[in-house]
Residue, then its C-alpha position, 0 to 999 in steps of 0.5 A: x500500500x505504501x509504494x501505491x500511495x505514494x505513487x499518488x502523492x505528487x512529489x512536487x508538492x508538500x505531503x500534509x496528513x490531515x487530523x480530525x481525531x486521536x490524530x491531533x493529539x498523538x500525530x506519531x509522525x515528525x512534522x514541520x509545519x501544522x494549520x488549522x484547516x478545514x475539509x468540505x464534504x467530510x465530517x467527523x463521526x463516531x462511525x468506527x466500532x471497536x472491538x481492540x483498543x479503546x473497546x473490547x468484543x464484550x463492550x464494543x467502542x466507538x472512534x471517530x472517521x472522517x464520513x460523507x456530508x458536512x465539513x470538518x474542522x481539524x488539523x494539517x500537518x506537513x510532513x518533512x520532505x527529506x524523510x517523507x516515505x519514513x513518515x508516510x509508512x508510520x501513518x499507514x502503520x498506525x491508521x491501516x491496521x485492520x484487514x479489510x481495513x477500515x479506511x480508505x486513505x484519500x487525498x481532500x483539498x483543504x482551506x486554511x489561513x494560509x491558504x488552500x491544500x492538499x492532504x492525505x486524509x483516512x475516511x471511513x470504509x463504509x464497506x469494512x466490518x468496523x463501519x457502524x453507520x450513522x449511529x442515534x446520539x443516545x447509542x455513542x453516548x452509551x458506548x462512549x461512556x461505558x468502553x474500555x481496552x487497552x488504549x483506555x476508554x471512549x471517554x478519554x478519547x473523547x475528552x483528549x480530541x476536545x481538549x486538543x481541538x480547543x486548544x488549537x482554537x476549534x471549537x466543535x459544538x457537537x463534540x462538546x455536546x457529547x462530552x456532556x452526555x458522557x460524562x452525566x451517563x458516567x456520573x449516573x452509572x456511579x451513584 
């Protein structure tokens, strides 16, 4: 996968990895530049069940992809270009874990401050195994607030992308909605 991508990827051009999640606040890659930025036609989801990592096959979890519709506001990060194909293959082991794999690295054209650009972006497989559909408030809640594995729970991953995302200036209403309704579910299962 990594020589196709990479192949795609215009050599001439900056490689920059858009973050929407997890990505924002644990990139894993060496990067020289980030914007804040935003992809039209994308928005972040809890869409993504999981069975490992922040979810067992007892107490599935959820995590965010990027999904049809909307606009997302997030993260560019450019990536160095004298060890790019190094930094690409980290991204590819960290994001393309899973046969069949949950996501389909595509490249979106991103606006930002500094103007527009292209970024490697993982969206959410509608055809894989871990895609959970559009999912009813109520459902994410619940699944947010009572999933565990061995990354930690949904909450935490929840609580860090809005933490990070506020600290970068992005306010995201919904996300901030959800950790709301987490944290009162959490509150009522401990009294």
């Amino acid at each position: 996968m990594l020589d196709t991508l990479e192949a795609e990827l215009p050599g001439s051009e900056p490689l920059w990895l858009f973050g929407y999640g997890s990505l924002i606040w644990k990139p894993e890659i060496d990067h020289v530049e980030e914007r804040v930025a935003v992809a039209r036609g994308w928005h972040r989801s809890f869409c993504m069940k999981m069975t490992r990592w922040r979810g067992t096959r007892e107490q599935p979890g959820l995590m965010m992809a990027l999904d049809r519709g909307g606009q997302c506001k997030g993260v560019a990060f450019r990536l160095g270009d004298a060890d790019r194909r190094q930094q690409l293959d980290k991204v590819l082991r960290r994001e393309v874990t899973l046969k069949p794999t949950s996501y389909h690295p595509r490249l979106l054209n991103l606006s930002s401050d500094g103007g527009t650009l292209r970024a490697l972006a993982f969206v959410i497989n509608r055809k894989g195994t871990t895609y959970a559909g559009p999912l009813e408030e109520k459902e994410v809640v619940e699944r947010l607030a009572t999933s565990c594995g061995h990354w930690g729970s949904g909450a935490d991953y929840l609580y860090n992308t809005v933490k990070n995302l506020e600290q970068r200036g992005i306010h995201d209403s919904h996300l901030w909605r959800l950790q709301h309704l987490v944290a009162e579910r959490i509150a009522a299962s401990d009294s």
